[in-house]
C-alpha positions, 0 to 999 in steps of 0.5 A: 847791408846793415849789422842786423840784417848780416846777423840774419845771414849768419845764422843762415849760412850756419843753418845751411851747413847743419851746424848746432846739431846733437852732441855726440860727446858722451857727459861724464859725471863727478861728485865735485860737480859738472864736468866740461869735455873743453874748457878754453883759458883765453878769450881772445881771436885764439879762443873764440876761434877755438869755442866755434871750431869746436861747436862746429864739431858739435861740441857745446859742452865748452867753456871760455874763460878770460881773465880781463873784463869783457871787450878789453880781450887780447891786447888790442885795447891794452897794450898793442900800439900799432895803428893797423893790424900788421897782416893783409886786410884780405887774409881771412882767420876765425871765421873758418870759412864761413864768408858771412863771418869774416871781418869784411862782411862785418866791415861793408855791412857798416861802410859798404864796398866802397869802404872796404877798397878805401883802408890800407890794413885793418884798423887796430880799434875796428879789429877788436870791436870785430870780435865782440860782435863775433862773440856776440853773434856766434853766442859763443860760451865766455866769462869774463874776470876768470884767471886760471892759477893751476891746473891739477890732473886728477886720477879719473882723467880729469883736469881740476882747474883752480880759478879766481877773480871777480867773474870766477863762478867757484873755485874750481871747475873740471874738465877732460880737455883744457886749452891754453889759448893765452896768446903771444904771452901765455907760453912763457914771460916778456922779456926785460934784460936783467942788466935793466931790471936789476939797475933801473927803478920801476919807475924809469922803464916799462915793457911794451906789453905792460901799461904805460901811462903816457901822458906822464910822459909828454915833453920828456925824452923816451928811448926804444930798445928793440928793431921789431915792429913792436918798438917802431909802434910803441915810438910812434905811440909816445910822439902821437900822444907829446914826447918830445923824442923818442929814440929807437935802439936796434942792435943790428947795423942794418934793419930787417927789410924780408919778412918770412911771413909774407912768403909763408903766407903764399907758400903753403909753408903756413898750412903744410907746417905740421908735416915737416920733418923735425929737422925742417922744422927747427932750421925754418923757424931758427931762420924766422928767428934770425929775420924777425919781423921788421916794422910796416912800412906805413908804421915806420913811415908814420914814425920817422916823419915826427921831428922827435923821431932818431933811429940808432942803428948798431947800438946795442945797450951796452950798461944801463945806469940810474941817475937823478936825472933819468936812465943813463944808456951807454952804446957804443955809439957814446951815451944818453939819458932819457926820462922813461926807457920803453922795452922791446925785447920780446919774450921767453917760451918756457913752460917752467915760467908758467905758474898753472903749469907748475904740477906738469911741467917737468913732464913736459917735452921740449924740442931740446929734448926731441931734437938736437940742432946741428951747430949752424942752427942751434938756438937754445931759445928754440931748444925751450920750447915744448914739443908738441903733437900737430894737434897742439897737445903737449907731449911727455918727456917721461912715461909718468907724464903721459897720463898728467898731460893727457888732454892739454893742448897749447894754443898759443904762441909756444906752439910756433916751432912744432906748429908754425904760424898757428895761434902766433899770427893771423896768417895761420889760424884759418888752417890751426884752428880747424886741425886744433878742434878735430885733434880734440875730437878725436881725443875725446872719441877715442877716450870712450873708444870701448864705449863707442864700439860697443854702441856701434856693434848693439845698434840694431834700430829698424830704419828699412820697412819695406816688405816683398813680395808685395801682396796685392787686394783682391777687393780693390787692386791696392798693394799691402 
């Protein structure tokens, strides 16, 4: 099967399941201008999955924004690393159960069968060229070069958001619903410890998630702090591209060898999440927390062959100091200096570090305020996060904030502890996204709650013409 004969089947399939019939949202006018039921800030696997989630719903009224130009969505070309996506190649996401919109259909279409038992995992550079043509095929509403800076609630219920960039169509556009689709980052800010960021000159140390010219970097000596699969990607990285070393530093004297995503994937803990209690909640992820996730196997494997390749295990970076001849790491395992310092510390989810939320967010509930973890579990990094409803809307901690936050949902990596592994991790999206689009329907029903009734109670079209008793011709013996 070529590309262009499955883009036939897609439209088939979708034709077979009615999809694209009439809207049912009723529109809403406003003398600022048109007023969108969903606008989608992401354009990313989260949000095109949410764009289609909801046209499935039959909610076309929607516009995806993303700030960076077309194709280069998501950090698949910018700053992910890895060589493959680290999840199972069969486990299905965005395509929301539609076998003709999965990444194996797209992927045998061009190599057949026969290429699909062949790879191990999914190629990084193939996964995103999967979702253009998702985008494409789907023709899914999306600017690019559009950066949300602040939402504004406004008295009608409306969500005023200021916008800018090159591909923004004005400064503002409205909306009854937003959501922040913004992935792994949008929920808070990547982390560098200040002991590094107060000590060290931009030009010595990078995060993970930034870019990083490593060219600059061939022959010179790099080192990695952190034991996630991030820092094992970003090391093979700089070996690939001609460090001459690259030094990995993990605090733990051991390194993670469970990965909890593999048993929620098969447990139903990934679906059923949202049903648990809070307390259930909070002891699960404060155990994901604990475990991490620990490099693939073929990532660690690729990384340990090179000869530049050192792995310090029980080396927490105690002081870190800038010298004329590089970064000066100290651990307790003694001291090292390295030309450029990569970081992988990960992140902090707070919504307080959000700038479009600045308006709302010390409405915004957290699970510290929600929840209080008993000692053995306790985690303020967890207690940071905001507490959401299992449809991903942010809750308020206050009576004033409920009418400010209504119609804002967090699709994104800050919904981990309310909502497991939703737009956090492949592994989820096939069970969030669906629950993400009924949750905003439903909202948006019950916003013209009166309205609807009364349509429903007044609806007196004749479907049923059927008359009796049936009266028969004398002339001719037919029925009238």
């Amino acid at each position: 099967m070529s590309l262009e004969a499955l883009n036939k089947r897609v439209k088939t399939d979708l034709s077979y399941l009615a999809f694209g019939g009439p809207d049912w949202v009723r529109p809403v006018d406003h003398p600022d201008g048109h007023v969108y039921d969903v606008v989608i800030v992401g354009g990313g696997q989260s949000g095109l999955g949410t764009a289609f989630g909801l046209l499935r719903e039959r909610i076309s009224n929607i516009l995806v924004i993303d700030e960076n130009k077309e194709g280069l969505e998501g950090p698949w070309e910018t700053y992910a690393r890895m060589v493959t996506l680290r999840t199972p190649k069969q486990l299905t996401s965005i395509d929301q159960g539609i076998p003709s919109l999965t990444f194996r259909s797209w992927w045998e279409a061009q190599v057949g069968a026969e290429g699909w038992e062949a790879i191990d995992k999914i190629p990084r550079g193939d996964w995103m060229n999967y979702l253009r043509w998702y985008r494409q095929v789907l023709g899914l509403p999306v600017i690019n070069e559009v950066k949300l800076n602040l939402i504004e609630p406004t008295e009608e219920g409306i969500h005023r958001l200021h916008i800018g960039g090159p591909g923004a169509p004005s400064n503002t556009l409205l909306a009854r619903k937003v959501v922040l689709a913004t992935g792994i980052q949008g929920g808070g800010e990547w982390h560098v410890p200040t002991m590094i960021s107060e000590k060290c000159p931009r030009h010595l140390y990078a995060h993970t998630s930034e870019a990083i010219d490593f060219e600059a970097l061939r022959g010179k000596k790099v080192a990695v702090l952190g034991g996630g699969a991030s820092a094992f990607d970003n090391a093979n990285f700089a070996l690939t591209e001609g460090a001459a070393e690259a030094h990995v530093f993990v605090r733990r004297k051991e390194m993670p060898r469970i990965n909890p995503i593999r048993q929620m994937e098969s447990s139903g803990m990934i679906e059923h999440f949202h049903v648990l209690s809070d307390a259930d909640k909070y002891a699960a992820m404060s155990h994901f927390f604990k475990h991490n996730q620990p490099p693939t196997n073929d990532t660690f494997g690729r990384a340990s062959q090179w000869p530049g390749f050192h792995l310090h295990l029980g080396s927490p970076w105690l002081d870190v100091e800038a010298t004329s001849e590089g970064a000066v790491v100290t651990t307790p395992q003694g001291k090292f200096t390295f030309d450029f310092l990569i970081i992988s510390t990960g992140l902090l989810t707070d919504p307080a570090l959000r700038p479009e939320l600045s308006l709302v967010e010390s409405h915004i509930a957290r699970w510290g305020d929600r929840y209080h973890a008993p000692e053995e579990v306790f985690n303020p990094v967890l207690d940071a996060h905001p507490y959401l409803s299992p449809g991903f809307a942010f809750l308020s901690r206050d009576e004033e904030g409920k009418k400010l936050l209504h119609g804002l949902f967090a699709f994104n990596y800050s919904a981990l502890i309310s909502c497991g592994l939703s737009a956090s991790a492949l592994s989820g999206m096939r069970f969030a996204i669906p629950r993400l689009a009924s949750a905003i329907a439903e909202e948006l029903f019950l916003d013209d709650r009166e309205k609807n009734l009364i349509d429903y109670f007044d609806y007196d079209e004749v479907e049923f013409v059927g008359e009796w008793p049936i009266v028969t011709s004398k002339l001719n013996g037919t029925s009238v």
